[in-house]
N, C-alpha and C positions, 0 to 999 in steps of 0.2 A: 185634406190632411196636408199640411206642409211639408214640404221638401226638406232633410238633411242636406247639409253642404259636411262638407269633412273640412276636416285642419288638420296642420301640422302644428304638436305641438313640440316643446325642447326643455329639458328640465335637465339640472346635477340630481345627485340619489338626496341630498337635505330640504330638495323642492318638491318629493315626490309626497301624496300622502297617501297611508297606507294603499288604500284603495286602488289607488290606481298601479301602486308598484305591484301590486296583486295582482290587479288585470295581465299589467306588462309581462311578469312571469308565467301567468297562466299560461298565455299565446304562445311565448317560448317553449313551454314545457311541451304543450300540446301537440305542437308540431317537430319539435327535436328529439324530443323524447318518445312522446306515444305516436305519432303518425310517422317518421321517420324510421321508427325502434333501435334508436341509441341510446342505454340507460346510461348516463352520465354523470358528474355532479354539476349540474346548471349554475346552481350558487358557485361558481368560483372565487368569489373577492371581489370583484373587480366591477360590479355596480357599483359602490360604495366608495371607490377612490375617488377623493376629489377632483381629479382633471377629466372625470369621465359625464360626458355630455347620454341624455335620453334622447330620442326620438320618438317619436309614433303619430303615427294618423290615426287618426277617431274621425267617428260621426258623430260624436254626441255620446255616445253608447262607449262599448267595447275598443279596443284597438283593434284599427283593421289592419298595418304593419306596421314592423317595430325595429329600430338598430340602435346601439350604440356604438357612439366612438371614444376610445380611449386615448390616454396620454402615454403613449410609449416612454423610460424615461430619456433616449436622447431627443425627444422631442416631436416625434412623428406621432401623424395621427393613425390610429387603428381603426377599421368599421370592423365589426360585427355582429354574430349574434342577428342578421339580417332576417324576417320573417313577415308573410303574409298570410293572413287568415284564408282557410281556403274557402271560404264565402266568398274573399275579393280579389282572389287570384284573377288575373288576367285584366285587369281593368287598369294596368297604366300603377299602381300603387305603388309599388315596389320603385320602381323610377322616381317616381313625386319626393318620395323618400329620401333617396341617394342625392336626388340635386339638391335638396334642402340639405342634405349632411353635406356635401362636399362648400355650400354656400359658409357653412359653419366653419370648416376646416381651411377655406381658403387658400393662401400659398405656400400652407408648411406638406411638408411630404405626406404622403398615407399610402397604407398600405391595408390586405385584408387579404384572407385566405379564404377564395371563391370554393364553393361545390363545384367541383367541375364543369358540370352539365350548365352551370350559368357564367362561365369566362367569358361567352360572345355579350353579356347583359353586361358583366361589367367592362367592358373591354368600350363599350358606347358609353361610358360614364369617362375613358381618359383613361383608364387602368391596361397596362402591358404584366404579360404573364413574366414574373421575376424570378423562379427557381423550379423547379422539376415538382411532379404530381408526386403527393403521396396520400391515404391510406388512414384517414382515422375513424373509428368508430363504424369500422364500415365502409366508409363512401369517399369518394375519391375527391381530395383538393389540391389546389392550384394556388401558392402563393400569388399574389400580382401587388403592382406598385404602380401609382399613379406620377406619370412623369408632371413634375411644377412646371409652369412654366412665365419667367416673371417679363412681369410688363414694365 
């Protein structure tokens, strides 16, 4: 049987098809919703704006993680919505991820509101904690901001 290799791949919400923005959401839901237990509205809007970039890793199949980043409107980039299937927790994913978004995002600002318990994860991506923890849905975050820095 041959080997899966995974990809990254990167799509706006007008490139997604069905299918796959289905998958996307699944994963989301799965883990934010049911395995975390924050019932929330997932759907917020804000797939669908046009400055906002998809990510995810697949093997072929499923998405194994998933983020987007959006267009803040003075210009900075946002990540979120960050997620690992827990089949592929621990294998490096989550990282492969983030460099590939920050390669996207390059030298404009960004920022994203860490889970707590992952500030030292993003804190190795270049991210410094930028405001005081607070308290949503439960679980505890950590705004942080990635300092630019230009060449």
């Amino acid at each position: 049987m041959p080997q899966q290799t995974t990809e990254i791949r990167a799509a706006g919400f007008a490139d997604l098809d069905a299918r796959t923005f289905h998958d996307l959401l699944k994963l989301r839901i799965d883990v934010f919703v049911v395995e975390q237990n924050c019932p929330y509205p997932e759907l917020d809007g804000r797939d669908v704006e046009p400055g906002t970039r998809h990510l995810w890793l697949t093997d072929g199949g499923a998405p194994l993680a998933y983020l987007r980043i959006l267009a803040d409107p003075d210009g900075t980039a946002r990540i979120g919505r960050v997620v690992v299937a827990p089949q592929a927790r621990g294998g490096g994913q989550a990282g492969r991820l983030m460099t590939a978004a920050l390669d996207l995002v390059g030298n404009r600002p960004c920022v994203l509101d860490a889970q707590s318990h992952l500030v030292d994860f993003y804190a190795r991506h270049g991210f410094a904690v930028s405001g005081p923890e607070y308290v949503e849905d439960g679980i505890g975050h950590t705004p942080m901001r990635r300092k630019v820095i230009d060449v």
